[in-house]
C-alpha positions in Angstrom: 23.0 17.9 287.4 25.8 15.8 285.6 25.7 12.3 283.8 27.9 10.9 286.3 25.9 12.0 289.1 22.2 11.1 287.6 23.0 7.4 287.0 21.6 5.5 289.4 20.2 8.4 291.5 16.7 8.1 293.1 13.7 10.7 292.2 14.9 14.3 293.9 12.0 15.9 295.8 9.9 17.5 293.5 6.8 19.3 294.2 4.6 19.9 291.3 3.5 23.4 290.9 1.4 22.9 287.5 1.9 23.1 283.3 3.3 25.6 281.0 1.1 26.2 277.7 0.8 22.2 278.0 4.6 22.1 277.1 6.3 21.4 280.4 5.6 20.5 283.9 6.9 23.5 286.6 8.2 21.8 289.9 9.2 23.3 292.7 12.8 21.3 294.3 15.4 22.0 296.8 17.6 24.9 295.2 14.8 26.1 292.6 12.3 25.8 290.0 12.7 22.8 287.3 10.9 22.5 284.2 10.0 19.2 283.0 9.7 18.5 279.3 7.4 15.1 279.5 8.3 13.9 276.4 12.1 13.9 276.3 11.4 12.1 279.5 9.3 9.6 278.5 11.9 9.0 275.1 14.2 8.4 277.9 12.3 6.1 279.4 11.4 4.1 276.3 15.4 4.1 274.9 16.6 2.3 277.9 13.7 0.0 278.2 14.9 -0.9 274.4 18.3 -1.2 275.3 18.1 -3.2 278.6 15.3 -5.8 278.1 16.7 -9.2 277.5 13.4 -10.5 276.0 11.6 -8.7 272.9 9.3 -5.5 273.7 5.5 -6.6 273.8 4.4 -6.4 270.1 0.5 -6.0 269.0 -0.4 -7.4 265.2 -1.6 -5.2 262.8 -5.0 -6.5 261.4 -3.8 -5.0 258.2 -0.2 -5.5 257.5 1.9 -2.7 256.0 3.6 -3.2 253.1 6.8 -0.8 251.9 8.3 -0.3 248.8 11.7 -0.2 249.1 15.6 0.5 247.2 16.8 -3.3 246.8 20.2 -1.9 249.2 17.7 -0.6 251.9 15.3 -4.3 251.7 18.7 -5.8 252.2 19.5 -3.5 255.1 16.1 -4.3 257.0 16.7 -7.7 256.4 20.4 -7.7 257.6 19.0 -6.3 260.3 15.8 -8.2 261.3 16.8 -9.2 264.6 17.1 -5.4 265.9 13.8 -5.0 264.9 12.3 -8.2 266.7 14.2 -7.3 269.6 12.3 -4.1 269.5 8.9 -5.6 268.5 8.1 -5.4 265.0 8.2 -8.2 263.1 8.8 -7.9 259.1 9.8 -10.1 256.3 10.7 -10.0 252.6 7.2 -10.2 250.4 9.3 -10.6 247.5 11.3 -7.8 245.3 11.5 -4.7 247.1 8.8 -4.9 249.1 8.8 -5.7 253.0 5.7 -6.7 254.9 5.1 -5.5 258.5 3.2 -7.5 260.2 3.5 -6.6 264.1 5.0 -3.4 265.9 5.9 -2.3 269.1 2.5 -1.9 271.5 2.7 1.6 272.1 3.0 2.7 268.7 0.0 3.5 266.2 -0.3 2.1 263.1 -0.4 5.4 261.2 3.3 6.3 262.1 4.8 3.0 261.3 5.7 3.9 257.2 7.0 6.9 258.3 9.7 5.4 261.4 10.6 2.5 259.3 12.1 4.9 256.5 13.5 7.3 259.4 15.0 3.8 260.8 16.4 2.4 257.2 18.5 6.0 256.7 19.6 6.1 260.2 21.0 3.1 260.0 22.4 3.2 256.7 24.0 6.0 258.0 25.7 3.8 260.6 27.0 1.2 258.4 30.5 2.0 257.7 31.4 1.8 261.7 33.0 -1.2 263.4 30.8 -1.0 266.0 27.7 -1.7 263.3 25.4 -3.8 265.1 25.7 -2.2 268.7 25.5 1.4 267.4 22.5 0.0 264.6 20.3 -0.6 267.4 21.5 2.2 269.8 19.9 4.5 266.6 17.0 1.9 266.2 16.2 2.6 269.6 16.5 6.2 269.7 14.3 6.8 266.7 11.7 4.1 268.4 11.8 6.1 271.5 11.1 9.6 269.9 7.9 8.5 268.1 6.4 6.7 270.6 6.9 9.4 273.5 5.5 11.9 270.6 2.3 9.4 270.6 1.6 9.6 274.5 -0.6 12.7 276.1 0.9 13.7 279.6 -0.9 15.2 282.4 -0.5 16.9 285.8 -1.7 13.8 287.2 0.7 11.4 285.7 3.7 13.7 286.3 5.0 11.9 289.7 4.9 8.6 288.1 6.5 9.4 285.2 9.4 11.2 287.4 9.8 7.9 289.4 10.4 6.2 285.9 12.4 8.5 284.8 14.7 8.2 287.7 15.0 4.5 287.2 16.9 5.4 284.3 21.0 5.6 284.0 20.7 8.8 282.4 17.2 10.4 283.8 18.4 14.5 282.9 19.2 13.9 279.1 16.9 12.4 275.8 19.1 9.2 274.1 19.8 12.9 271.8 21.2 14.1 274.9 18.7 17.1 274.8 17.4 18.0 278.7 14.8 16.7 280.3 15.0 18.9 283.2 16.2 22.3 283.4 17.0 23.9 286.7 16.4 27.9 287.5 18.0 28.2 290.6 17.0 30.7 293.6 20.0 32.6 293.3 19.4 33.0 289.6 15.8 34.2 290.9 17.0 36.4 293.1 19.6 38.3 290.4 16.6 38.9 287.9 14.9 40.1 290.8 17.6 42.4 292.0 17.9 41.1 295.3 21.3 40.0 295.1 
């Protein structure tokens, strides 16, 4: 299962067996078992929804803003960078010295983590600065971190398996996370069949 051929691909033909300790989903497909680790999947999922929307992800307003308390550099940083965070729902402003209000996030993300992803978001952009690809790689990592605690947020089931697959295979990279950690893992029956000693 490559890069080169996932992009674009369709959803193979999975048949779901069942869950692993509520860590994976076990399919059954043509040349083996495949686990499924849901959320890598759905931070896939998420990432290029981030990336390829040309209007701003749906946003919900917090009844109680959140205010942050930040290094005067890293308030300059958000602010510099506003627009990456519009695009991905929040919406924030200076409330004066080095504070920043938050006033709206993305919909599928609870209040409670949003103090947390912000700071993750300031160092992982700062972190990107010095590039000269600044703005596109800013938002690739604004994204990514997005992604990662909004798939955390969501319980999967058994039941909600083959629709996730079917996003998931919308996707241009459905078999990695934007980490490029697997999604889907592949024993095949010939690997099977050498544990087994059949070969």
């Amino acid at each position: 299962m490559t890069e080169e051929e996932s992009s674009g691909s369709e959803a193979p033909d999975f048949r779901i067996i069942g869950a692993l300790s509520n860590r994976y989903a076990l399919l059954e497909g043509e040349e083996g078992l495949v686990l499924l680790e849901p959320s890598a999947a759905r931070e896939r999922i998420f990432y290029e929804e981030l990336l390829n929307r040309d209007d701003a992800i749906d946003s919900q307003g917090l009844l109680v803003p959140v205010l942050l308390e930040l290094d005067a550099r890293d308030v300059d940083l958000l602010m510099r960078h506003q627009e990456h965070f519009e695009d991905a729902g929040f919406a924030l402003e200076n409330f004066g010295g080095r504070t920043v209000q938050i006033s709206s996030v993305p919909a599928f993300l609870p209040a409670q983590e949003i103090r947390k992803l912000l700071i993750e978001l300031v160092d992982s952009v700062l972190d990107r600065e010095g590039g000269g690809r600044v703005r596109r790689l800013a938002y690739e990592g604004f994204a990514a971190k997005v992604a990662q605690v909004g798939a955390r947020q969501i319980r999967w089931s058994i039941s909600s398996i083959a629709s996730l697959l079917d996003e998931l295979f919308k996707c241009d990279l459905p078999y990695c996370d934007p980490a490029g950690r697997p999604t889907l893992v592949q024993i095949s029956f010939q690997e099977l069949d050498r544990k087994f000693g059949k070969n």
